[in-house]
C-alpha positions in Angstrom: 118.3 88.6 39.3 116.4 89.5 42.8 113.8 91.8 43.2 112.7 93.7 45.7 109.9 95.8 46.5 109.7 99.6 46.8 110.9 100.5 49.5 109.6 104.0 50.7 107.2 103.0 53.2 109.7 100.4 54.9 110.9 101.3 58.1 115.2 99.6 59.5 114.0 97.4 62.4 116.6 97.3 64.9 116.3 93.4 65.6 117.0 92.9 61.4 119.7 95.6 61.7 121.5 93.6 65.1 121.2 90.0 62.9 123.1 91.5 60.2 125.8 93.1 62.3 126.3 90.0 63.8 126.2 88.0 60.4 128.9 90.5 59.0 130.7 90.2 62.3 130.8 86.6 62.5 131.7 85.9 59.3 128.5 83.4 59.0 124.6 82.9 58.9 125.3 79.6 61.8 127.6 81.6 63.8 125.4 84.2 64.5 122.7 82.5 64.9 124.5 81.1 67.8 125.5 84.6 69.2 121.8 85.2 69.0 119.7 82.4 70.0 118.4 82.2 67.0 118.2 79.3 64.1 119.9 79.5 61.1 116.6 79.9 58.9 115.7 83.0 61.1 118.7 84.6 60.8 118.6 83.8 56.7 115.0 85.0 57.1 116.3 88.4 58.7 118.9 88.6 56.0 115.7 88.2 53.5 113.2 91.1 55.1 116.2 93.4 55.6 117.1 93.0 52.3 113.9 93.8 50.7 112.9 96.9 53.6 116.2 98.2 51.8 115.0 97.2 48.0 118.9 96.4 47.5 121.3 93.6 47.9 123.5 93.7 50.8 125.1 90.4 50.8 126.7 88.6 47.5 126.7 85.1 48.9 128.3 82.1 47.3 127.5 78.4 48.0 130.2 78.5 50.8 130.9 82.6 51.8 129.8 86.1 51.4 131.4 89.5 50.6 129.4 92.7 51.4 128.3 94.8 48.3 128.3 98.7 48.4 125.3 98.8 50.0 126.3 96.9 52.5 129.3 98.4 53.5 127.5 101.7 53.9 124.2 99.8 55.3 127.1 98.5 57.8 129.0 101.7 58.8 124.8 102.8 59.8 123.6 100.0 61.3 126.5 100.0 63.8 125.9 103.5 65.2 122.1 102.7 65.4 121.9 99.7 67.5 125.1 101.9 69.3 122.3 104.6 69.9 119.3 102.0 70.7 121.7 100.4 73.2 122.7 103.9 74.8 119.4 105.2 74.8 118.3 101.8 76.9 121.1 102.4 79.4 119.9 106.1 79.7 116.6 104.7 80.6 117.4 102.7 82.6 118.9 105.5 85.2 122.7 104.4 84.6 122.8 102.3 87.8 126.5 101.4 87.1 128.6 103.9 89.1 131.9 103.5 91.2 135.6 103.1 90.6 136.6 99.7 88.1 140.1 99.0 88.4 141.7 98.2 84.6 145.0 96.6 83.8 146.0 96.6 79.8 148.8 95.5 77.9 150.2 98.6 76.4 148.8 97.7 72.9 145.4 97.4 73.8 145.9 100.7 76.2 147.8 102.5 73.5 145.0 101.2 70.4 141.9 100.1 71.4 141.4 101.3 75.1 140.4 104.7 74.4 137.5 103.7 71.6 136.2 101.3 73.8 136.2 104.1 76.9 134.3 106.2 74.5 131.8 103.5 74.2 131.6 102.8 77.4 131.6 106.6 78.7 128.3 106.8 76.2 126.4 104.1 78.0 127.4 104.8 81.9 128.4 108.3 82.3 128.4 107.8 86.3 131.4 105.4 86.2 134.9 105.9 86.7 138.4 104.4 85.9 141.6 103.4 87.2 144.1 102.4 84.6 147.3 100.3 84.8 149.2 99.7 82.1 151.6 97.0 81.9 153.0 93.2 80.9 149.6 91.1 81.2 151.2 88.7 82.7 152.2 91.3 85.9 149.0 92.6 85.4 147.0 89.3 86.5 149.4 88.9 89.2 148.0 91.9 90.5 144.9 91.0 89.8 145.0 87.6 91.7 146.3 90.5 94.9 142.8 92.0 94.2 144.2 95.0 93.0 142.4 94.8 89.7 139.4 94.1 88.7 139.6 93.1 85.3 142.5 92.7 83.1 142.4 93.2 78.7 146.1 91.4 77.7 146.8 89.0 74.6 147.9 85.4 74.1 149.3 83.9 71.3 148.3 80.4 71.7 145.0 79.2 72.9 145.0 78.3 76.2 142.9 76.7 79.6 142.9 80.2 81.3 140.0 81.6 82.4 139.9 84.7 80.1 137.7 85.0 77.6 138.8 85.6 73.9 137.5 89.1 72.7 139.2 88.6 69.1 142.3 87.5 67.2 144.1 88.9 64.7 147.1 88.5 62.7 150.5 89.1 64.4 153.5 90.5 61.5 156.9 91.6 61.1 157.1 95.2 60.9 159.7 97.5 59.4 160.5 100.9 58.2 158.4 101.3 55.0 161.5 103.7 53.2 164.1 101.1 54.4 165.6 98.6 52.8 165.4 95.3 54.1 168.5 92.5 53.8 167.0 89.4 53.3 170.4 87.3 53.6 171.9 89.3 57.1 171.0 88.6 60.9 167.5 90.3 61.5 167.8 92.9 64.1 165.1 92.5 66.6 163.1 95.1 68.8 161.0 93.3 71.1 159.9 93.7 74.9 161.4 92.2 77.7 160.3 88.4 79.2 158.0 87.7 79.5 156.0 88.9 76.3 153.7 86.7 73.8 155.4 88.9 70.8 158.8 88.5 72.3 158.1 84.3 72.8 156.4 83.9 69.3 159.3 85.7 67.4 161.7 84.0 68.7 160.0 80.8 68.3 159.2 81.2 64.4 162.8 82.2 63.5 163.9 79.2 65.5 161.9 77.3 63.5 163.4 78.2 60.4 166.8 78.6 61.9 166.8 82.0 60.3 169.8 84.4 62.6 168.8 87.1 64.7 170.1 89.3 67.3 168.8 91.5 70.2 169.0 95.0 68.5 166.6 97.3 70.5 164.6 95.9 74.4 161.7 98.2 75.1 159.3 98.4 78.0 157.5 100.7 75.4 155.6 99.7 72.7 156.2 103.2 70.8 159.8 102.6 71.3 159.7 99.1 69.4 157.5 101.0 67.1 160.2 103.9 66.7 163.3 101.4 66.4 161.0 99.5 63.6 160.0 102.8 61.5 163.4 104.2 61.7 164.7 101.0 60.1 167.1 100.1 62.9 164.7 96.6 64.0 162.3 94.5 62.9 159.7 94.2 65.4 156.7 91.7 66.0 153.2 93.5 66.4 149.2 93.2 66.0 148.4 94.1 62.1 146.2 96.3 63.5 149.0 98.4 64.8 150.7 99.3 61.3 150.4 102.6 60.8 151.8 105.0 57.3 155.4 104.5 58.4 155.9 100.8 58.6 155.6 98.1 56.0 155.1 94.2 56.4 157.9 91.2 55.7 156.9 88.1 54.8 158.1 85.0 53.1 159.7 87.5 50.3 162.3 88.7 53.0 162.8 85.6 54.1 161.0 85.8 57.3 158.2 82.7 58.2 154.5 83.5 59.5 153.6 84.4 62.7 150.6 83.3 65.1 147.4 84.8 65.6 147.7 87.0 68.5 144.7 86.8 71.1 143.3 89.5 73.0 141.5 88.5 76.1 139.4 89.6 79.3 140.2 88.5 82.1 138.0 89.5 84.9 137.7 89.2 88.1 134.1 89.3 88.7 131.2 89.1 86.8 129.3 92.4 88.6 127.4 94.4 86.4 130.5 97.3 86.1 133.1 94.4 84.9 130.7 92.7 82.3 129.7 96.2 80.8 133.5 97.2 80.0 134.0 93.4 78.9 131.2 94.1 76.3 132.3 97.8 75.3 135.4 95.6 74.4 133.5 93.3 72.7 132.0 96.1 70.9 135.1 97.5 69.3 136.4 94.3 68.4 133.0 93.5 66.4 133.3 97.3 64.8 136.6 96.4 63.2 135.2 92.7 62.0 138.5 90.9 64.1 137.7 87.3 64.1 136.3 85.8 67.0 137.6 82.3 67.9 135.7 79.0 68.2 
């Protein structure tokens, strides 16, 4: 059993407190030694001194993974609004210098879920910026882009591709229904999906092919609260983010007879890399890293 020090004159370095974010983040000591230019005996070594500043345990680590214990999850929760703070303090110092209009397309799940956290963030750190928001299809939304009327565009893929947007995270994509409806397993599955072109629409329809399971076209939203609504009302099944579900919907699976769906992949594609454009990329970045999404390799 390890032992640590007493800790009362310790002090929570921000450079330990950043290494284990990233570890936790990550999901491993080489991967975020990567992210941080650091070796992996450095970032173990952090780990070590962070762990004994703290005279507790944060990580239980097993010869091939690691699962945060109590203390880490709360050690976690601090350490993410501290290097938050450090990073917003430095901006402040710094005289804000990003100002000016950015132009932001967004598929209407990461406008409707994740935009406004990561406007929050990004508020925080340059107060003197504004937005423009369009919400839409990605694939419209680059179009415009390539016309110059955006500036950067946050959509998802659901396959990896050569495009020249970078992967913020990935995350499971399900089947949701109405959590107080019954589900036949033997009948035609009633689908709520968007209109072509759409990654959810293309990926459905490509796993029940697969299987040869029946469907048919039940409910065709622009919305993504209208698939939603169809889904928790029990009238559709509809494919979405996992990080969408919300009290009214439940998951089907291979129980229900329907097969697994791709990862969906969010991604930024920008149009520049000027200071305003790579500051909302990593506000983006941010949130995705809060929530522990997996980052692909």
């Amino acid at each position: 059993m390890d032992s640590y020090p007493d800790s009362a004159a310790a002090s929570l370095e921000v450079v330990l407190l950043r290494t284990f974010l990233e570890v936790v983040d990550t999901g491993g000591f080489a991967l975020a030694a990567e992210r941080l230019a650091l070796t992996p005996s450095a970032v173990s070594g952090h780990i070590k001194r962070l762990e004994q500043s703290t005279a507790t345990r944060l990580l239980a680590r097993t010869t091939r993974r690691f699962e945060l214990t109590p203390a880490g999850e709360l050690l976690y929760a601090y350490a993410r609004n501290i290097v938050d703070l450090e990073r917003e303090v430095r901006a402040r110092l710094r005289g804000s210098p990003i100002k000016g209009r950015l132009r932001i397309g967004a598929s209407e799940d990461f406008a409707g879920t994740w935009l406004p956290r990561v406007l929050q963030t990004f508020h925080r750190w340059h107060p003197g910026a504004s937005i423009e928001l369009k919400v839409g299809v990605t694939a419209n939304l680059l179009r415009q882009q390539a016309g110059e009327q955006l500036d950067v565009v946050f959509g998802k893929q659901c396959s990896r591709t050569a495009d020249t947007g970078e992967l913020m995270w990935e995350e499971d994509l399900v089947w949701a229904y109405g959590a107080d409806q019954h589900f036949d397993s033997s009948a035609v599955v009633p689908l709520a999906v968007f209109p072509e072109p759409c990654v959810y629409r293309e990926s459905a329809l490509a796993a029940l092919g697969s299987c040869a399971r029946p469907w048919r076209l039940a409910f065709e939203s622009s919305s993504m609260a209208g698939c939603l609504a169809a889904a928790t009302a029990g009238f559709a099944v509809t494919p979405i983010a996992r990080s969408q579900l919300h009290s009214g919907l439940q998951v089907l699976s291979t129980p229900e007879g329907m097969p697994d769906l791709p990862r969906v992949q969010f991604h930024a594609f920008a149009r520049s890399d000027g200071p305003a454009v790579q500051a909302l990329v990593s506000a983006v970045r941010e949130v995705g890293q809060r929530h522990r999404f997996a980052v692909g390799t």
